[in-house]
C-alpha positions as CSV (number, residue, x, y, z in Angstrom):
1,X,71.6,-56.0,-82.7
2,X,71.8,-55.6,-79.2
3,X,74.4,-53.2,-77.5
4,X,75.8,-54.6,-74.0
5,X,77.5,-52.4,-71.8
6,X,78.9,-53.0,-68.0
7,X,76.9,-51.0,-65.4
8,X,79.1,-49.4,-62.7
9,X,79.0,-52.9,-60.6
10,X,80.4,-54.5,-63.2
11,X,77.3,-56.6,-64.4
12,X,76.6,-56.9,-68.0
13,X,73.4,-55.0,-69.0
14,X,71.9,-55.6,-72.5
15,X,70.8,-52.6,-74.1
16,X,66.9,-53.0,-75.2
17,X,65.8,-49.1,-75.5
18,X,65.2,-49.7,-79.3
19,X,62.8,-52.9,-78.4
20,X,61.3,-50.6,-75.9
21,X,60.9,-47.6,-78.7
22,X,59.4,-50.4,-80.8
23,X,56.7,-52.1,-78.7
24,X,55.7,-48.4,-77.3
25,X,55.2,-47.4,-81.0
26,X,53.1,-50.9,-81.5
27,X,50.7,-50.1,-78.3
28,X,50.1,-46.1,-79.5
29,X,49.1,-47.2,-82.6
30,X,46.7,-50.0,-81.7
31,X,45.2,-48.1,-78.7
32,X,42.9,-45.9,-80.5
33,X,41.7,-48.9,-82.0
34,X,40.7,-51.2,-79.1
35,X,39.7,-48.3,-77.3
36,X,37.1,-47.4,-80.0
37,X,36.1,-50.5,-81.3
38,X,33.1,-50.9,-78.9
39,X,31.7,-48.2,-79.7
40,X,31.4,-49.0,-83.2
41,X,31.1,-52.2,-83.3
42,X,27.0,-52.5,-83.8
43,X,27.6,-50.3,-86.9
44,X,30.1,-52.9,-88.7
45,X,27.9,-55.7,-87.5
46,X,25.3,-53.7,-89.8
47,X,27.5,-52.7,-92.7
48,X,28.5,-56.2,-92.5
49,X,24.8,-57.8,-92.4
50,X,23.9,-55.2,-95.5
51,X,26.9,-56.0,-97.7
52,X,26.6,-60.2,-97.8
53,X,25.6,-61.5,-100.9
54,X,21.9,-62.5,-100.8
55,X,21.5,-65.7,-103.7
């Protein structure tokens, strides 16, 4: 649920701090992730090459 207050001009201003907590929470996480990937990536392509099933 979104709170909605009044700002001091009288607009109404939804409250998203908790969407904002949220999507930060989503971006740290995946970061390390992207960031590393590249470096890596030649090793999985290898683990990935040496674990098919050969028939």
């Amino acid at each position: 649920m979104i709170n909605i207050s009044t700002s001091s001009a009288g607009h109404i201003v939804p409250d998203y701090s908790r969407y904002l907590i949220c999507c930060a929470v989503v971006v740290a996480a995946t970061l390390p992730v992207v960031v590393l990937f590249p470096f890596f990536q030649d090793k999985s392509e290898k683990g990935v090459i040496a674990g098919e099933i050969k028939g």
